[in-house]
N, C-alpha and C positions, 0 to 999 in steps of 0.2 A: 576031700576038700581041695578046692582051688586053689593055686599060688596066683592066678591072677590077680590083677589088682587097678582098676581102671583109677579109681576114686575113691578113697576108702569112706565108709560113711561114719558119722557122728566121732571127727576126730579132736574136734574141739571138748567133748566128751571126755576125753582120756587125760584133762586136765591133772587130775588128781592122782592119777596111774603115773604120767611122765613125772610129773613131783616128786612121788614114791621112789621110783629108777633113781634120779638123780639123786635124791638123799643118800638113799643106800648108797650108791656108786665113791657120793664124795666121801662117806664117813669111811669107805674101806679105803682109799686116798690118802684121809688122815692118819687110819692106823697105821699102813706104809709109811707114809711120809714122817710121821712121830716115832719110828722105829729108825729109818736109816737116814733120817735128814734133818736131826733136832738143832731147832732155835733156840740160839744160845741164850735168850731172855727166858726160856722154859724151861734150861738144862736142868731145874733139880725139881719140876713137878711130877705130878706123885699122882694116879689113880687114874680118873676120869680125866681131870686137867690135861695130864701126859698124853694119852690115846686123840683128845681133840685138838689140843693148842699147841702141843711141842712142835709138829712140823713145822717145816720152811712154807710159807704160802707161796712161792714159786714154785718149788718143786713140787708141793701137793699137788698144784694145776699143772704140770707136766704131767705126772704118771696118771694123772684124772683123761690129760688129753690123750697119751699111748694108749692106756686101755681102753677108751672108748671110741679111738679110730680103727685099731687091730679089732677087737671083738663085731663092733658094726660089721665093718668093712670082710670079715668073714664069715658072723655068725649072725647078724642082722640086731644082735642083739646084746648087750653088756648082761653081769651077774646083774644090778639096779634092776635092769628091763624086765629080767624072766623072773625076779621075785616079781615084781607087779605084774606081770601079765602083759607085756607087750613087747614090739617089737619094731624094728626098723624093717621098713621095705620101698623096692621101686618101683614107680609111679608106670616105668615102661613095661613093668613083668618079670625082670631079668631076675635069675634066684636069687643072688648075692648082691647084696649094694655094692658091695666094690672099694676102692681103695679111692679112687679119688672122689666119690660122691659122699663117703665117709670123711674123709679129710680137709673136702666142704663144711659139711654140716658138722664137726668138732672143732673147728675154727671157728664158726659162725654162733657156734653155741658158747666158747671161751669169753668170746668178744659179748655174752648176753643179751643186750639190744637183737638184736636179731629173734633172739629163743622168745623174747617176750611179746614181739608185735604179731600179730597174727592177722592171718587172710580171712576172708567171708568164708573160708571153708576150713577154718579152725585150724591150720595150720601155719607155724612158726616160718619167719621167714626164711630159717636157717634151713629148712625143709623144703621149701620153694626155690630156693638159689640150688638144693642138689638133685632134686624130681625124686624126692623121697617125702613117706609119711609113717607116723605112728600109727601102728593098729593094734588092736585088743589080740590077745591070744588065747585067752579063755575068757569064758565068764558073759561072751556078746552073744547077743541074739543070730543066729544061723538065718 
């Protein structure tokens, strides 16, 4: 299999896959973030509550933004990504996205607007500003 990657095809496609990653991504966010950085309006819930709500929502989106610049930016991929089946890569070939093309598109993605408007070729602007794309890992037609 090729690492190339001119264009990826049907990435507007991965809609539901990139959703996937991000869910996962933020809820382990929250469980950090509910363990070492609890909101003092949540300090005495209790279960489910505790594990989603107690975090700081600042800090949630920091360790949300560290890990998924460090993981990109080395492994093309967050934990989120490879439960769904995808992956970050660059648009010029290079094996690794890299540190600042990740810390592009984790900023770009923080800021939202960007993750949601997309190109005629199904990808986020946040993707376009770093000359990266989502691609399927498994489960795509060869």
């Amino acid at each position: 299999m090729s690492h190339s990657t001119t264009m990826p095809q049907s990435t507007g496609a991965l809609v539901g896959r990139r959703l996937l990653g991000f869910v996962i991504d933020w809820v382990l966010c929250l469980v950090i973030s509910s363990a070492f950085f609890v909101d003092a309006a949540y300090a005495d819930a209790t279960g489910i509550a505790r594990i989603l709500s107690a975090g700081d929502p600042i800090a949630t989106l920091l360790i949300w933004a560290g890990q998924h610049a460090i993981l990109v930016a080395s492994l093309g991929t967050t934990i989120g990504h490879r439960v769904a089946g995808v992956r970050v890569v660059r648009l010029d070939g290079a094996p690794i996205v890299g540190v600042a093309k990740a810390l592009t598109r984790t900023v770009l993605l923080a800021l939202v607007i960007p993750a949601v408007v997309w190109g005629p070729d199904g990808r986020g602007l946040h993707d376009r500003a770093a000359g990266t794309a989502v691609v399927q890992t498994r489960g795509a037609a060869a």
